[in-house]
N, C-alpha and C positions, 0 to 999 in steps of 0.2 A: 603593484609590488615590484620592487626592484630584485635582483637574482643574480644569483654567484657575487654577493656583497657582502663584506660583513663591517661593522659596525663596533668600535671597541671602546671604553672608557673608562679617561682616569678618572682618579681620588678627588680632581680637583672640585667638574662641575658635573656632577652625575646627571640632575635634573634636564640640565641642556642637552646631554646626550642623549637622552627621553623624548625630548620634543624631538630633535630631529630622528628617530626613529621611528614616531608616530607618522611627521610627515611622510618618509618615503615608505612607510607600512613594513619595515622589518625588525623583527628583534633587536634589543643589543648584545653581539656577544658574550657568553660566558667568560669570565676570568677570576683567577684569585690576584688583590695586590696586598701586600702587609709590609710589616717590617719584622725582621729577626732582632732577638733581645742586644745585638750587637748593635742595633740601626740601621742593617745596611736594608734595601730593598728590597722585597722577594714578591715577581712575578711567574704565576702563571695562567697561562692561552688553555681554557679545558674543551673548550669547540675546535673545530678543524678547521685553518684559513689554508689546506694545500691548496693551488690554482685560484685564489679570492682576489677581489681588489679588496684589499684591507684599508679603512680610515680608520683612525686613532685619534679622539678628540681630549687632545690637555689645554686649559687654559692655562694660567699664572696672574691670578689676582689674590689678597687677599680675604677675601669674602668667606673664605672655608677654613679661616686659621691663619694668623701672620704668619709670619718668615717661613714658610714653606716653599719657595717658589724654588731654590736650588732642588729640594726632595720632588718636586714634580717635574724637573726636566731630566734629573736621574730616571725616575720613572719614566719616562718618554721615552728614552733612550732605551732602556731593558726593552718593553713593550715593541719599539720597533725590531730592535735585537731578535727580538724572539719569535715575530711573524717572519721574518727573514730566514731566519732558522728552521719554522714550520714550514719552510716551501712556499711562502705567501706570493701569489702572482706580480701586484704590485703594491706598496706601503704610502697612504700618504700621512701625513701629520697635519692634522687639521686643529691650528692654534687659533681660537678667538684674540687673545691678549698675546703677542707675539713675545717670548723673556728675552730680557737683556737689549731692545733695541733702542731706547734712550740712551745709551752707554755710546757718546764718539768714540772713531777709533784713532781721532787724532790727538797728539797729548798738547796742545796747544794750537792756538790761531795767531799765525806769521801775521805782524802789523807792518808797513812799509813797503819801500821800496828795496829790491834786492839787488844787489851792486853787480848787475849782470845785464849783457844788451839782451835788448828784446828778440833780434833779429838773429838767427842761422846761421852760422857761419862752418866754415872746413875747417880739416883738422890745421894745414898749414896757414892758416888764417890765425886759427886760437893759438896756436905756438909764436904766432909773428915769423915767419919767415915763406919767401916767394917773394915775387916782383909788386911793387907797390906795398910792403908787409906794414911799414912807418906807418903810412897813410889811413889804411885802414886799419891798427889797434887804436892809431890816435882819434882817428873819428867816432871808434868805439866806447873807448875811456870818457869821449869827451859824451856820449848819450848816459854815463852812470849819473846815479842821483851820490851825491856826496852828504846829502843831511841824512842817509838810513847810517845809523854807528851800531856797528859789528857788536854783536853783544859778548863776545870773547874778549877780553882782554888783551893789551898789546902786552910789549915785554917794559920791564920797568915802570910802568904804571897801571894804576888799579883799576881805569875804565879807557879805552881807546876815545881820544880826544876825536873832538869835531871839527868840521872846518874851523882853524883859525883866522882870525884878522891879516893876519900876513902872510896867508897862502897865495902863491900867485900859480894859477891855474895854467898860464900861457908859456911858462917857466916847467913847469914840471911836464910840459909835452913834448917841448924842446929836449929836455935831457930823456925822455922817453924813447923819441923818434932816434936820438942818438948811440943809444946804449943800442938800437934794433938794427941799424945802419952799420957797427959796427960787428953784430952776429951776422947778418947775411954778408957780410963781408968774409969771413972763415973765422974772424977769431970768438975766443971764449968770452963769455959776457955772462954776469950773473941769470939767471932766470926773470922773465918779464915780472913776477911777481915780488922779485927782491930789489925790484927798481927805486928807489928811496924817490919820492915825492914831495919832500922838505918835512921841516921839526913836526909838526905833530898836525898831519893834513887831514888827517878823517878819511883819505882814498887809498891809507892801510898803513900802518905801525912803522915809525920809523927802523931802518935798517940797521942793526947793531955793527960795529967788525967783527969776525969772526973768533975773535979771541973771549969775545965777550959773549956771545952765543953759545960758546961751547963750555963756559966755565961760569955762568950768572946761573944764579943763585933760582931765577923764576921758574917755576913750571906753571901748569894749567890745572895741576893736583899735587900743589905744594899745603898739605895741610897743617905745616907746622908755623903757619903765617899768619897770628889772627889777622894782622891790617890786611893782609889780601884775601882772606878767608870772608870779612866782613863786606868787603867791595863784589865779591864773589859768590855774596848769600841770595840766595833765590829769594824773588818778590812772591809777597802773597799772592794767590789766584792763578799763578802757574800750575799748571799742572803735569808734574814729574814724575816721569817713568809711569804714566794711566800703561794698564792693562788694555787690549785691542780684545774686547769683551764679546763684541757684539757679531765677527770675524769667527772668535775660537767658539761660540755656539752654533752658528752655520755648518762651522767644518763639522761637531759634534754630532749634529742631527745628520746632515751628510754620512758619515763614518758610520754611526749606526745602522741605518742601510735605507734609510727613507729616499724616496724616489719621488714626492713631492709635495710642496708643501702650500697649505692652504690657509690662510690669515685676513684679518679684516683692519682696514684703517691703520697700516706702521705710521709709528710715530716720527719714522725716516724713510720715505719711498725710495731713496735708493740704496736700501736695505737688503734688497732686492737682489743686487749684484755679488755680494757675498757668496752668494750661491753658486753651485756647478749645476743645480736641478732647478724643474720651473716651479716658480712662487704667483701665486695667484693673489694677489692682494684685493681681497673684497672692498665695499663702501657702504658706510651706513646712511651714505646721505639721502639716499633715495626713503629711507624709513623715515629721517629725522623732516623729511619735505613735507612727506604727512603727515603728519604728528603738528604741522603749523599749518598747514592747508585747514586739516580738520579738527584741530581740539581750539586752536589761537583765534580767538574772539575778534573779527577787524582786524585778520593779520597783512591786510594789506597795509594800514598805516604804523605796522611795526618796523623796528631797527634793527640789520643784523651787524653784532658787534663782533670783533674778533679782539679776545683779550690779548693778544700778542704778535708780532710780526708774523713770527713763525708762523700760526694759523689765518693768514690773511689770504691767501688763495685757497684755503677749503672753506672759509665764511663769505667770500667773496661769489664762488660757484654755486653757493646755495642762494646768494644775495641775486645774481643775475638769471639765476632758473625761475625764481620767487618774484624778480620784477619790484626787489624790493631795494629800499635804501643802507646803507651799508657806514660803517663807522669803523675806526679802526684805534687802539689803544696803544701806544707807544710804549715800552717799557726799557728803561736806560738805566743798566746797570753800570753805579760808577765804577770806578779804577779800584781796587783797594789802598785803606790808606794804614800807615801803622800808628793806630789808634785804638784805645780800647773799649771805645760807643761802640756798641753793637747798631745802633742807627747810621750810624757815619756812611757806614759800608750797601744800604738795603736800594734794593731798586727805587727809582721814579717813576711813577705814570702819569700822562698825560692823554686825553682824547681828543681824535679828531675825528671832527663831524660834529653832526647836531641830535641830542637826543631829548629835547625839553619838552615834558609834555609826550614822550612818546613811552610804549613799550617795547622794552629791549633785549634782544634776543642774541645771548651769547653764545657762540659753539666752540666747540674743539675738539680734539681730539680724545683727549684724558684726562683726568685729576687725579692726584697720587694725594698730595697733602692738602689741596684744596686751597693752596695759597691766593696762588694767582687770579682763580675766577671770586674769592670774595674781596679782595682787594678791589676786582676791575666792578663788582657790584658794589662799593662803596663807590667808586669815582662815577659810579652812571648816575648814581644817588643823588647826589652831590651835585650833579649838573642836573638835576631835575627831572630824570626818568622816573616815568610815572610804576613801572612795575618791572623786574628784572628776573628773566626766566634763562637758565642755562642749559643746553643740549649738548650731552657730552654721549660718544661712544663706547669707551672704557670706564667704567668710575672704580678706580682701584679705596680709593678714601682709606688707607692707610694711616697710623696714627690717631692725631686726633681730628683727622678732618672733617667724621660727621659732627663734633662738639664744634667745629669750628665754621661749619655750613648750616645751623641749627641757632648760631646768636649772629650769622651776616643777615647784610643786606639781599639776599636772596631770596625771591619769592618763590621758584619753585626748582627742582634740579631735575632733570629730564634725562634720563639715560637707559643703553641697551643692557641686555643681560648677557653681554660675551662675558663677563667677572660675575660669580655668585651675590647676590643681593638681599639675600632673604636676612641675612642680621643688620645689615643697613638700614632697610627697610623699619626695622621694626625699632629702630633708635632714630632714624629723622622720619618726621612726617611731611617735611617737603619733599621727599626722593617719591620718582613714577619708572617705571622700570618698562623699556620698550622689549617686544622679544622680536630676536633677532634671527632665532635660530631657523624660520623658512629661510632666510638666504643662503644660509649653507648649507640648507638640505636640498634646495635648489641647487646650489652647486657640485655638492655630491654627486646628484643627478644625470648633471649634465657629462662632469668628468670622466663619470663611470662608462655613461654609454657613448662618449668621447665626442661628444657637440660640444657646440662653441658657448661658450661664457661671456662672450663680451658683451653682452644684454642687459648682462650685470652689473656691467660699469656703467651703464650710458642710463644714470640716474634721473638725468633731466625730463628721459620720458615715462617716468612712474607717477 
């Protein structure tokens, strides 16, 4: 029995907080959580955590009621709030299903080359001026890529033109080194960046005269221009102005007053850093090893596939602990086009490696809509896997994913119980449901009486 502990749980996955209270043999605390007829939340702590190490166990899956997962981390947040409040020694939040951490927190992926040297330079270097100054911006200019085009617009045209045919590169270093020769000299010289480089070079927007800069019609937020408004319309599949999602729920839990956080299998390990407090990120794979060691019939001559890039080092670690061969699915999502096929636009896959005649054993991480793992069960199909088994550690199956896991190619779905499963369950009969909860009652364990955990990690030797 563990002592000066207590043990709290949400709405989400009551049952789970069960088992691990069974394992380390203490209660779980008393609480009320409800809602007032307004909606908002209302907790309360009716046991005492003053001087406790308090856990707090919320999941965020659907398994206990769709769209509920905002109302469970509100409640996470009161709950922490309020041991905090009690005088609680220390608070951790122990999430199985981590919220919000698919969510990038970048609003786009930069393609190209960026018209910048690679190499360090001083300030009176970047200004051009000092002894040798010609020399060195010209060696610099001359390392830019000239095929990346500015996605800004120049002035008087609707897209910054690219290298033309009759740009002469050796010509515009000349008047480069010239224009820089005559600042370090004393006199005044436009700025290196209003250097005009001829009609329409692509190594930056022709230089207007000033009369014409000050009095043209362009701006960058001229929106009474359809033709520039149209040249200026965002491409599908950008993604503008995304929320930094995954960033404002760290700080949240932070703020609340939690001191540490305990989680299994991010869908972004360096999700991690978000943090100012420490995050222990568990693994399931040590569960998912046995589970093919002892249920997988001849799993020595099985396949492990990884339906996507992404998951190709967590299928690969299980593949190299396992001794076993390993396959990998390619998914290429094209460009969008503007077209109104909804097919035009849907990922490709392809497999690499051999699976003919074998059984194949898909992992990953999660399934939300269940897309991707019966897609990549169709293409194993296809090439001739004899039986298709997927081991996931999260199975959120939101939507209609068990209708959708219930007419694939998928012979069985293998997954833990961090997400509630008991209505799953009982709507597919392919879903086996691992429990997972000794590892984080093992980790509870350890944290409490403040040993080491890395045992935890080092899966290979379970």
């Amino acid at each position: 029995m563990v002592r000066n502990i207590s043990i709290l749980s949400g709405d989400s996955h009551p049952k789970f907080v069960d088992a691990i209270c069974e394992s380390l043999g203490v209660p779980p605390a008393d609480r009320i959580l409800g809602k007032f007829s307004s909606g908002e939340s209302r907790c309360e702590i009716r046991d005492s955590v003053r001087g406790k190490d308090v856990y707090i166990v919320q999941t965020f899956g659907v398994g206990t009621g769709a769209n509920k997962v905002n109302d469970y981390l509100i409640e996470l947040c009161i709950m922490i709030s309020a041991c905090k409040t009690g005088s609680a020694k220390r608070v951790t939040a122990v999430l199985p299903l981590f919220p919000y951490s698919r969510q990038p927190d970048l609003p786009f992926s930069k393609a190209g080359a960026p018209l910048v040297s690679n190499n360090s330079t001083t300030g009176s270097e970047r200004l051009g001026t000092g002894t040798g100054a010609g020399e060195k911006v010209a060696a610099a200019v001359a390392r830019y890529t000239f095929e990346s085009v500015p996605a800004t617009p120049g002035p008087s045209i609707p897209r910054t033109a690219g290298l033309s045919n009759g740009f002469d590169i050796n010509d515009a270093l000349g008047r480069a080194e010239a224009q820089l020769a005559v600042r370090v000299g004393g006199a005044e010289t436009p700025p290196l960046q209003m250097i005009s480089l001829g009609g329409n070079s692509g190594f930056g927007s022709p230089v207007q005269p000033q009369h014409q800069q000050q009095h043209g019609t362009y701006t960058t937020h001229d929106y009474e221009n359809p033709t520039l408004m149209m040249s200026l319309h965002t491409k599908p599949g950008y993604k503008q102005w995304m929320a930094q999602s995954g960033s404002l729920v760290a700080d949240l839990l932070t703020c609340a007053g939690a001191d540490r956080i305990l989680t299994c299998d991010l869908h972004e390990s360096t999700y991690q850093g978000f943090f100012d407090i420490p995050v222990d990120n568990l693994f399931a794979r040590s569960l998912l090893k046995r589970y093919i060691q002892h249920r997988i019939p001849d799993y020595h001559n099985t396949v492990i596939v990884s339906p996507d890039a992404g998951g190709a080092k967590r299928a690969s670690a299980i593949a190299d602990g396992l001794g076993l061969a390993f396959a990998l699915i390619h998914k290429e999502r094209r460009p969008p086009k503007f077209t109104t096929s909804p097919a035009a636009n849907k990922a490709t896959m392809m497999l690499v490696g051999t699976v003919a005649n074998r059984v194949c054993l898909l992992i990953d991480d999660l399934a939300d809509t269940a897309n991707t793992i019966t897609r990549a069960a169709k293409l194993l199909k296809r090439e001739g896997a004899t039986k298709v088994i997927t081991l996931l550690t999260h199975g959120i199956f939101s939507g209609d994913a068990i209708a959708r896991i219930n007419a694939s190619a998928l012979d069985k779905v293998v997954v833990t119980n961090t997400v509630a499963q008991e209505e799953h369950c009982a709507a597919c009969p392919k879903l086996e449901v691992l429990d997972i909860s000794g590892t984080f009652a093992e980790a509870i364990r350890r944290v409490h009486h403040g040993e080491s955990i890395s045992v935890l990690f080092q899966y290979d030797q379970f």
